[in-house]
C-alpha positions as CSV (number, residue, x, y, z in Angstrom):
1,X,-12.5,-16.7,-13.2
2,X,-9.3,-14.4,-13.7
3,X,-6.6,-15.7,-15.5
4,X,-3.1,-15.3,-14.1
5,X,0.2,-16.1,-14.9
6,X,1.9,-19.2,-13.7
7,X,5.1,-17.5,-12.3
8,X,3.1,-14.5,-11.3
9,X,1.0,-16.8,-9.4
10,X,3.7,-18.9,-7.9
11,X,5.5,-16.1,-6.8
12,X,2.4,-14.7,-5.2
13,X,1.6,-18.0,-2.8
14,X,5.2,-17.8,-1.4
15,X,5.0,-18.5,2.3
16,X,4.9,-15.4,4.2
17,X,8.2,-16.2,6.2
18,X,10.0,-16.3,2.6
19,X,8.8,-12.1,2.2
20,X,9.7,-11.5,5.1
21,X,13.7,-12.9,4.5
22,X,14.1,-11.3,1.3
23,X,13.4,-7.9,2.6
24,X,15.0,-8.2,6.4
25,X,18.2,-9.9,5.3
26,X,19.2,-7.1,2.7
27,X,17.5,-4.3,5.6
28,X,19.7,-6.0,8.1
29,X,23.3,-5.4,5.7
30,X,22.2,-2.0,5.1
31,X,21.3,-1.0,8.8
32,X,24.7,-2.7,10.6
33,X,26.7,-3.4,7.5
34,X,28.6,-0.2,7.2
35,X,29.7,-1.0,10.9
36,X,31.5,-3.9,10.2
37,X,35.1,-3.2,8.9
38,X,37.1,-5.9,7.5
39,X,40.9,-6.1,7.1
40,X,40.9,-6.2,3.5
41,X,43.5,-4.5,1.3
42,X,43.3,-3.7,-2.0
43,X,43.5,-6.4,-4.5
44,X,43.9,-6.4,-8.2
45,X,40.8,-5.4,-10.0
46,X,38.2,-8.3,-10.3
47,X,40.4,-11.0,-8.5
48,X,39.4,-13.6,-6.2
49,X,41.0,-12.2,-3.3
50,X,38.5,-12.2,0.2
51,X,35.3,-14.5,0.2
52,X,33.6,-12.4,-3.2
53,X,36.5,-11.2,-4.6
54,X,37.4,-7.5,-5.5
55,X,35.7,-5.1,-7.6
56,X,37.4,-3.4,-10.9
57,X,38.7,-0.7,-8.5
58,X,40.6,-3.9,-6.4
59,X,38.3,-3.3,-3.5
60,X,36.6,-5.9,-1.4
61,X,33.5,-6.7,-2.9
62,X,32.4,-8.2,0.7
63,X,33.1,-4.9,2.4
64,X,31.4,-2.6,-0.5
65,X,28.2,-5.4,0.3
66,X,27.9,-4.0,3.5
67,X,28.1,-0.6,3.1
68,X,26.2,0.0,0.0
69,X,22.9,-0.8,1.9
70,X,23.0,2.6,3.7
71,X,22.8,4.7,0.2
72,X,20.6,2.2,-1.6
73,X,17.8,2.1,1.2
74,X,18.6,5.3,3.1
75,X,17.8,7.6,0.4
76,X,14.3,5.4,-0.6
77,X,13.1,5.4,2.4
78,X,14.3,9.5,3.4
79,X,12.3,9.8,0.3
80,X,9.0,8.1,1.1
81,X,8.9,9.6,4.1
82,X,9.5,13.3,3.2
83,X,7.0,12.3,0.3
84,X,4.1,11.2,2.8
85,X,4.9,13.9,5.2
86,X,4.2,16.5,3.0
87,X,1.8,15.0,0.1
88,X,-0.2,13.7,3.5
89,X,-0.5,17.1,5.0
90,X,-1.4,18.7,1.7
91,X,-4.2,16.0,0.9
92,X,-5.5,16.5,4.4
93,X,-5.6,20.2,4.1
94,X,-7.3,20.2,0.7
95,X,-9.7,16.9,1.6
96,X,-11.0,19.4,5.0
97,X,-11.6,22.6,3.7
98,X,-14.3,24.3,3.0
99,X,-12.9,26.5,0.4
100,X,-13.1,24.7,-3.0
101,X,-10.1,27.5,-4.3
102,X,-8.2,26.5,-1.4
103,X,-8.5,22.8,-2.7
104,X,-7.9,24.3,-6.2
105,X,-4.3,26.0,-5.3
106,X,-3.0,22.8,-3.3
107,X,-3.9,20.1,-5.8
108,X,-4.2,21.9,-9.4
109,X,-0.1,23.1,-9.4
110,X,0.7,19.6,-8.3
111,X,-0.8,18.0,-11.4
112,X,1.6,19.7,-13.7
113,X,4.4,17.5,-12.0
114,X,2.4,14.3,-12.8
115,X,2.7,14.0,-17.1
116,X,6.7,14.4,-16.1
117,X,8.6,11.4,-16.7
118,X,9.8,10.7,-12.9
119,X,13.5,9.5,-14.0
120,X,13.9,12.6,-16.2
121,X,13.0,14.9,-13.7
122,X,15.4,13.3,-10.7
123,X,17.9,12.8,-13.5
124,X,18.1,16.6,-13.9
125,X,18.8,17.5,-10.2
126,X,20.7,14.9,-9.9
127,X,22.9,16.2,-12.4
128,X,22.5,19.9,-11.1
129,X,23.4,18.6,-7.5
130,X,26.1,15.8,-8.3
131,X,27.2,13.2,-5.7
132,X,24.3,14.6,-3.5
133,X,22.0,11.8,-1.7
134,X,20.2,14.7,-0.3
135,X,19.4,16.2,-3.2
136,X,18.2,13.1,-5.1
137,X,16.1,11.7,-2.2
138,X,14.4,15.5,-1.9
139,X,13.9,14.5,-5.7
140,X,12.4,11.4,-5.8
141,X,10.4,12.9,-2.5
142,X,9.1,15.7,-5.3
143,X,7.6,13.4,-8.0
144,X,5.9,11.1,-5.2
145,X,4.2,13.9,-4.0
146,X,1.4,14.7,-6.4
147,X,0.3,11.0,-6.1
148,X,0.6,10.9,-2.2
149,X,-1.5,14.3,-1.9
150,X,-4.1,12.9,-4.3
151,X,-4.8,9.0,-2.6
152,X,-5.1,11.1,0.8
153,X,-7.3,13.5,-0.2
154,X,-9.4,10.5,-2.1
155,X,-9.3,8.8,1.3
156,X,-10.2,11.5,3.7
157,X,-13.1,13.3,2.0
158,X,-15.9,11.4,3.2
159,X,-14.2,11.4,6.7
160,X,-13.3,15.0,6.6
161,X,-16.9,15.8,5.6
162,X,-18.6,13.6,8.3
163,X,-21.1,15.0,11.3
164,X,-17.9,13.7,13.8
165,X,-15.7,15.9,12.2
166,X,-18.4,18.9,12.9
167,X,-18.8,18.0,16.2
168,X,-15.3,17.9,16.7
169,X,-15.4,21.2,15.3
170,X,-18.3,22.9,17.6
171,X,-16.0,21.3,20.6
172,X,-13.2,23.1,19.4
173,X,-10.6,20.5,18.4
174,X,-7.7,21.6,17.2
175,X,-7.0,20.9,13.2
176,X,-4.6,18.3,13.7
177,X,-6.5,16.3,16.5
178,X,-9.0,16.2,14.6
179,X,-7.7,15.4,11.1
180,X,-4.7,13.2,12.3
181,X,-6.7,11.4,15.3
182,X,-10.3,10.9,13.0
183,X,-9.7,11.4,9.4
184,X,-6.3,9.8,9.7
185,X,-7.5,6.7,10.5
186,X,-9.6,7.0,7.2
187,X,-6.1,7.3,5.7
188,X,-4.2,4.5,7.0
189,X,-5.8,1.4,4.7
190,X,-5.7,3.0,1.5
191,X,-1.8,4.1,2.7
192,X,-0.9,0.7,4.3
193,X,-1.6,-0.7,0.6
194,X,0.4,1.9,-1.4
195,X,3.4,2.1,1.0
196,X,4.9,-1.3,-1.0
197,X,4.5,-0.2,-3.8
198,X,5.7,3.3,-3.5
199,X,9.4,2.2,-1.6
200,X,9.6,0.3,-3.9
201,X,9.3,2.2,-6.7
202,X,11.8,4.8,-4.6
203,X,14.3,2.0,-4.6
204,X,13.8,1.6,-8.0
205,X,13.9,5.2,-9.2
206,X,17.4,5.5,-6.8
207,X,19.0,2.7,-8.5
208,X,18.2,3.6,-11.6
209,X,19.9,7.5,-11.1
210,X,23.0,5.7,-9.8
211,X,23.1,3.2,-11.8
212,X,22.9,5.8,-15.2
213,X,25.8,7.5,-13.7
214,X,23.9,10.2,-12.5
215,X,23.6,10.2,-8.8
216,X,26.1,8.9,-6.5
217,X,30.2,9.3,-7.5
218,X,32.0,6.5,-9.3
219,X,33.9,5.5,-6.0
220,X,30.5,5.9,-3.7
221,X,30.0,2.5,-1.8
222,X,26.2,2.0,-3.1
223,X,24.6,-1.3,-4.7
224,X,23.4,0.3,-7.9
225,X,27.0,1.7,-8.5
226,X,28.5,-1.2,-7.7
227,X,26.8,-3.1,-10.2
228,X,27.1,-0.3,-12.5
229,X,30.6,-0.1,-12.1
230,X,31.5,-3.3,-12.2
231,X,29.4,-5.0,-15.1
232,X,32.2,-4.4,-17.7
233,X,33.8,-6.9,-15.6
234,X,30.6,-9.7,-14.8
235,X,32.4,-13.1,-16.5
236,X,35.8,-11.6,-14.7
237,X,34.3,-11.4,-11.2
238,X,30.2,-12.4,-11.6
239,X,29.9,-11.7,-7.2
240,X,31.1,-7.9,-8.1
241,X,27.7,-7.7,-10.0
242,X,25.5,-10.0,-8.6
243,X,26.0,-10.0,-4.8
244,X,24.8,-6.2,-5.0
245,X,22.3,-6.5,-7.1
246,X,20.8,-9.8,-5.3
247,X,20.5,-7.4,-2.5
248,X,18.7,-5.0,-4.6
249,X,15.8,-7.8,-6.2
250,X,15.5,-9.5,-3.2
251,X,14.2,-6.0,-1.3
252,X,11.9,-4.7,-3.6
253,X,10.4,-8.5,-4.5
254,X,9.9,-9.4,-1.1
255,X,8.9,-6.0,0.2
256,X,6.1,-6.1,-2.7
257,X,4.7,-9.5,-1.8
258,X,5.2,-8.9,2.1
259,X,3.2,-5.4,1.8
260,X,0.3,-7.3,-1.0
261,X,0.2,-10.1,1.5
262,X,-0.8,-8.0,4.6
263,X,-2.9,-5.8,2.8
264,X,-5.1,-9.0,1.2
265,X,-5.2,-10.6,5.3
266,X,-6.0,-7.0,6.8
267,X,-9.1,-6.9,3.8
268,X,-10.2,-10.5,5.3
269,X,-10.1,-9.6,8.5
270,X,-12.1,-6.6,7.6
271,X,-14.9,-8.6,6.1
272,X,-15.2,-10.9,8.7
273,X,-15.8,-8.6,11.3
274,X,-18.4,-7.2,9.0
């Protein structure tokens, strides 16, 4: 019998429902918070003025709650995307060809990007591009890659190399009905289990650039600055620290547990029907 901890364990047998709240309420500030505008003026730094107070700039800490979402998720998610888009199509290619230098020249140059320490590398183009979300989601995108490219190609070689696939082939399918129609479906479990943990390690990696002081500008409305910013001031105005970076915990935990939980029912449901 495996051992486990008895707060890992605790935290693992929350109800489903409770996932699912502590990743929609913080997706549902950043999707329709910057479209609510409150008539707040600016306060004294860190006073109690509005419902959380105002931040060591005298803004509304309320208001910079509801548009830092866009930043904070926005870029994670630009960057998981761009990351399976192209790692995806680059494992594919390299999983389905017959040429083993082919496969060679798509995955070897990747591996060089894998012993780099992923913070230090979005750190640097975050500094050479500063105040750019672009450039740091294109960043975090570029150290997900390698990983992405690899699990695909792990996952569609025995597809890609089936008799179906040859068949397809003598029938004259074109390559991406039959590697996104077949072999992608070969690809979607081991995918649908490292999707958690890859946004949230995005989120993490995004924070932690903006909250160095390296991303995002002093002023940006974005969680991670925001509590970055403001921690000089935490036993003046606590909310200016904590409201931002509740938002922050509460997505990555419960996406975590919500993605481990489906993955562990979809695997049940898979050996039953076996």
């Amino acid at each position: 019998m495996k051992a486990r901890l008895p707060l890992a364990g605790s935290v693992a047998r929350l109800p489903l429902a409770v996932s699912a709240v502590l990743v929609v309420v913080p997706l549902l500030v950043a999707v329709f918070g910057p479209f609510v505008h409150l008539e707040a003026a600016p306060g004294l730094p860190y006073s109690s003025q509005g419902v959380l107070g105002t931040d060591g700039l005298g803004r509304d800490v309320l208001q910079l709650l509801l548009s830092g979402g866009r930043t904070a998720l926005g870029m994670a998610f630009g960057a998981v995307l761009i990351a399976y888009i192209v790692g995806g199509l680059i494992g594919l290619t390299a999983a389905s060809t017959r040429h083993r230098w082919l496969d060679e020249a798509l995955i070897r140059p990747l591996d060089v990007l894998l012993p780099l320490p992923s913070l230090l590398v979005i750190s640097v183009v975050a500094v050479g591009w500063r105040a750019s979300a672009l450039a740091i989601t294109f960043a975090v995108a570029m150290v997900n890659v390698p990983t992405v490219a690899r699990l695909v190609r792990a996952a569609a070689l025995d597809a890609a190399s089936s008799p179906v696939v040859e068949a397809l082939r003598m029938q004259r399918e074109s390559w991406f009905g039959i590697h996104l129609g077949y072999v992608g479906r070969a690809v979607l479990g081991p995918v649908a289990a490292d999707i958690g943990t890859r946004i949230t390690l995005a989120v993490f990696l995004v924070a932690s650039v903006n909250f160095l002081g390296l991303g995002l500008s002093p002023t940006a409305p974005d969680w991670a600055v925001s509590v970055s910013r403001n921690r000089e001031g935490l036993l003046l105005q606590p909310w200016a620290v904590l409201a931002p970076a509740f938002m922050l915990v509460s997505f990555t935990l419960g996406f975590n547990l919500l993605a481990d939980r489906l993955v562990h029912r979809s695997r049940r449901l898979v050996e039953v029907a076996r």
